[in-house]
C-alpha positions in Angstrom: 321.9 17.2 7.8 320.6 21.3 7.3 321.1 23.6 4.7 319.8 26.8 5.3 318.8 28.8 2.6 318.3 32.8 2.9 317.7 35.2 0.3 319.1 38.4 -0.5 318.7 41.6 -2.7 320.5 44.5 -1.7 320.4 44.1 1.8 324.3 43.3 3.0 324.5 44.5 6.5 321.3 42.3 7.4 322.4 39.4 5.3 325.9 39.4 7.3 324.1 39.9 10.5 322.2 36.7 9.7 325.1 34.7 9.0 327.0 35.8 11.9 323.8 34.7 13.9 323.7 31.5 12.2 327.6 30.4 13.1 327.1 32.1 16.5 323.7 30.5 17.7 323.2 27.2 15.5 323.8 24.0 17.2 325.0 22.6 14.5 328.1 24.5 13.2 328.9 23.2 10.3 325.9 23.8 8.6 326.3 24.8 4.7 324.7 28.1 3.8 323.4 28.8 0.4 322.5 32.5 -0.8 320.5 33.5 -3.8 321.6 36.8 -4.5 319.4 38.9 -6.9 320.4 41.6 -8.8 322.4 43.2 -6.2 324.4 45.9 -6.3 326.0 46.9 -2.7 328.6 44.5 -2.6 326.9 41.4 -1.9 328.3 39.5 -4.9 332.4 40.3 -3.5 331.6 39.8 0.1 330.0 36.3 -0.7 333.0 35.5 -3.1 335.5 36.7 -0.2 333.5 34.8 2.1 332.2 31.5 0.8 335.3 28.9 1.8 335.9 31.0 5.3 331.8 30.9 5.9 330.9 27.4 4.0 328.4 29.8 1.9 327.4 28.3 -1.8 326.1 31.8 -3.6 323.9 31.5 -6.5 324.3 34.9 -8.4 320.8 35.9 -9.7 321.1 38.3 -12.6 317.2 38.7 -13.2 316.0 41.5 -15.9 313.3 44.1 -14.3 313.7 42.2 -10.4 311.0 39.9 -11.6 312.5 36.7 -10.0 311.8 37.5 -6.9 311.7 35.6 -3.2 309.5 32.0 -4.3 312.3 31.4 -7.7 315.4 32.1 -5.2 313.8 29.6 -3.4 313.5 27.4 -6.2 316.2 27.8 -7.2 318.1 27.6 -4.1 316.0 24.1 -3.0 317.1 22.7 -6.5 321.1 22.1 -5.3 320.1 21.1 -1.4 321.7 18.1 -1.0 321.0 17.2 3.0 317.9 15.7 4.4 315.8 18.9 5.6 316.2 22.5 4.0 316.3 25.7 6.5 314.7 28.6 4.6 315.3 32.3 6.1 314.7 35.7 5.4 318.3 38.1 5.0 316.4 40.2 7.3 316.6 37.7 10.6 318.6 36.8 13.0 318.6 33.5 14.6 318.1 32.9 18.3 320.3 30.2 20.2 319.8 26.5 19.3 317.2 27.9 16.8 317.9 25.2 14.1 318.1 22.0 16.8 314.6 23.0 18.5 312.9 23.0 15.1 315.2 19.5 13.9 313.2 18.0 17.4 310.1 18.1 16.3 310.7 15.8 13.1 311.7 13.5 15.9 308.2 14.5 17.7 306.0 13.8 14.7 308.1 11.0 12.1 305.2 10.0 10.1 303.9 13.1 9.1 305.2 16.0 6.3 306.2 18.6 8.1 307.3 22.7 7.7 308.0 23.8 10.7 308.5 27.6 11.9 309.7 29.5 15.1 308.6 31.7 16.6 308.8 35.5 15.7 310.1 38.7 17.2 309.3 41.9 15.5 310.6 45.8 16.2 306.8 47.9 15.9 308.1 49.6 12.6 304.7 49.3 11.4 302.1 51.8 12.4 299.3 49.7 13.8 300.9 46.5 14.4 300.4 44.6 17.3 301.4 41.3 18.7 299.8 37.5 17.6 299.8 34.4 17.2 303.6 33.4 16.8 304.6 37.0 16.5 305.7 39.5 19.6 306.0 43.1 19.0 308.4 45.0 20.4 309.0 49.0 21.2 311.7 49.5 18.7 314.4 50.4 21.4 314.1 46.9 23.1 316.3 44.9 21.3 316.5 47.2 18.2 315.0 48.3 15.0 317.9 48.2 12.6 321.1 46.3 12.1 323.5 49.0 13.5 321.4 49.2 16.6 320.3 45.4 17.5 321.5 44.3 20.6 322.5 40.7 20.2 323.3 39.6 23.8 319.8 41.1 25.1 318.4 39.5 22.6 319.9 36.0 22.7 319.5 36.6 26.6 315.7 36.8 26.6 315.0 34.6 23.7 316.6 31.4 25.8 314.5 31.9 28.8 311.3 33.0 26.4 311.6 29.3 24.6 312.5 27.7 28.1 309.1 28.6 29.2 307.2 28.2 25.7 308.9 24.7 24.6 305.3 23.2 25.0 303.6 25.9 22.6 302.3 24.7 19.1 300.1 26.4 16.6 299.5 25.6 13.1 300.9 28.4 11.3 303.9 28.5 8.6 306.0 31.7 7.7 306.4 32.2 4.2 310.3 31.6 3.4 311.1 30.9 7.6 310.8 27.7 7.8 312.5 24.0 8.1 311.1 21.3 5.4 312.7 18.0 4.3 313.8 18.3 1.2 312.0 15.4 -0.1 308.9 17.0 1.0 309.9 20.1 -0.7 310.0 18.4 -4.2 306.9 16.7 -3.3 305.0 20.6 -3.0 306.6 21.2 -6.4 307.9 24.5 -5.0 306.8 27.9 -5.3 304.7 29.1 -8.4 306.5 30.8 -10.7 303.7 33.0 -11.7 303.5 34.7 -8.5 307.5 36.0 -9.2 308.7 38.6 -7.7 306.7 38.3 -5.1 303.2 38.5 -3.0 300.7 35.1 -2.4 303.1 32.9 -3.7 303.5 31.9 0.4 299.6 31.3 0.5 299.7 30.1 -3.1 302.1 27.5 -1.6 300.6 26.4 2.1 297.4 26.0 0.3 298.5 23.0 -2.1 300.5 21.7 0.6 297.3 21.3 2.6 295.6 19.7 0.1 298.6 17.3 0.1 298.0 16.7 3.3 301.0 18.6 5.3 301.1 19.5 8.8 302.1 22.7 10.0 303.7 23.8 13.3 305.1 26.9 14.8 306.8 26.1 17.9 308.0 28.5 20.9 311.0 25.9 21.4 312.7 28.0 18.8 313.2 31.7 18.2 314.0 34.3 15.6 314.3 38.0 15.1 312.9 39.6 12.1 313.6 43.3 10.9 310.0 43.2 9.4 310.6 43.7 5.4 313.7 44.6 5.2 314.4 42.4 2.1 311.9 43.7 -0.6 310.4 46.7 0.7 312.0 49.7 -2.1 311.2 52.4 0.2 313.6 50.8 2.9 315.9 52.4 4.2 314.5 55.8 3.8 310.5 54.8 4.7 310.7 51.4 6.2 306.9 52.1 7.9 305.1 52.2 4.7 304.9 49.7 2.0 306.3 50.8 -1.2 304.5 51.4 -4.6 305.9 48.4 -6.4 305.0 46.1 -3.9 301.4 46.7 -3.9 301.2 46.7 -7.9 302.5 42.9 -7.2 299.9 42.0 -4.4 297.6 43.6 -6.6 298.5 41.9 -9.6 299.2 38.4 -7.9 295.7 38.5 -6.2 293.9 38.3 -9.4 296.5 35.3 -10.0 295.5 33.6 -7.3 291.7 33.9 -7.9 292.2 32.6 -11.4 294.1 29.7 -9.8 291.6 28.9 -6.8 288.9 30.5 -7.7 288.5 33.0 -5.0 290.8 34.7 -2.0 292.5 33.3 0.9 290.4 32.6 3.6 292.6 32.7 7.3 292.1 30.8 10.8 292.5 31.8 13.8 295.7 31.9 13.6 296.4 33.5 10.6 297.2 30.5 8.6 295.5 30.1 4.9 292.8 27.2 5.3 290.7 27.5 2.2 289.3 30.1 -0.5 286.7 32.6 -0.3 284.8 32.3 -3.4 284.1 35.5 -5.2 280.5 36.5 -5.9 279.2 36.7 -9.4 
């Protein structure tokens, strides 16, 4: 019925966490896993061969010159060989809170006719000076539940999570999280993906919203369902040493991949409320 997807590159003791979370807290338990591994080096490639029969994992072992594949092609890539009705995107840095997968599954039941993504709800350590809580997102002082994999603590976690989306199974927004997300998998191919031009990474998420909303897909972040998220763990290169500022590379690529996107649509992202891309901004000539 689910395959969840989840990308990785160099980041092991948050992939494993993941997975642990996902045959822990998934109401369905035998749901197939499928990692794209890029261009990793810290033992990722063995542990998934080790683990793959024992954890139902399918790896797809990304050997990409320069890291220039990036988070939209191992999604690609990892959407191509989904064979079940709805694909389960996640990052490697998240952890999944009970029945996570089952209250998102619920609202394809709630709204049949339409094309949906639909996303849970976020919880975030404050690793990042000058964050604060919004819509779909709580911030947390990082000793609550824990800002790193060696410290998390699971059973608080899971604990609070099941009373937060006991009292927030009515709360909807329209937001998506770029690669968090559930989709069927015919809908997917519909999108036509990520673009490849925004590879490794940066606006390939808004790139991607946007011509689904012009496709006419509806978008819903519910507080039925719940995940942790280590806050860019997964592509940040300053992590683990810096994980509170973003690294050099990473801003060449938003940089870069802006002027991509203006070409494409002809100005900037424009946001609602919410936080969710609804249009362009044109740029002034």
């Amino acid at each position: 019925m689910i395959t969840t997807c989840i990308g990785s590159n160099n980041n092991l003791p948050y992939l494993k966490l993941a997975i642990e979370s996902i045959k822990k807290n998934h109401h369905f338990k035998d749901t197939k896993i499928i990692v794209a591994a890029e261009n990793c080096t810290d033992g990722t490639n063995e542990w998934l061969e080790e683990n793959k029969e024992r954890l139902n994992i399918q790896p797809i072992i990304i050997d990409c010159p320069d890291d220039t594949c990036g988070i939209g092609y191992g999604m690609n890539e990892m959407a191509k060989v989904v064979e079940t009705e709805f694909i389960h995107f996640l990052h490697a840095d998240m952890y999944v809170a009970p029945d996570q997968d089952l209250a998102l599954l619920k609202l394809f039941d709630k709204y049949p006719n339409e094309k949906l993504v639909v996303t849970s709800h976020r919880v975030e350590p404050n690793v990042f000076v000058g964050t604060s809580s919004r819509p779909g997102v709580i911030i947390t002082p990082n000793n609550e539940f824990g800002a790193f994999h060696h410290d998390f603590r699971q059973d608080v976690f899971d604990e609070w999570a099941t009373e937060f989306t006991k009292e927030n199974e009515e709360y909807e927004i329209p937001l998506a999280w770029g690669c968090s997300f559930m989709i069927r998998k015919s809908d997917w191919d519909e999108s036509g993906g990520n673009d490849p031009q925004y590879n490794p990474a940066a606006f390939e998420d808004h790139d991607l919203f946007l011509t689904m909303r012009h496709k006419g897909f509806k978008f819903v972040l519910t507080g039925s369902s719940m995940v942790y998220h280590f806050a860019s763990r997964s592509f940040n290169s300053n992590f683990p040493n810096d994980v509170m500022t973003r690294s050099n590379r990473l801003l060449a690529f938003e940089n870069r991949n802006a002027g991509l996107f203006i070409k494409k649509w002809g100005g900037l992202p424009m946001f609602d409320e919410y936080g969710m891309i609804c249009g362009v901004r044109p740029i002034s000539t």
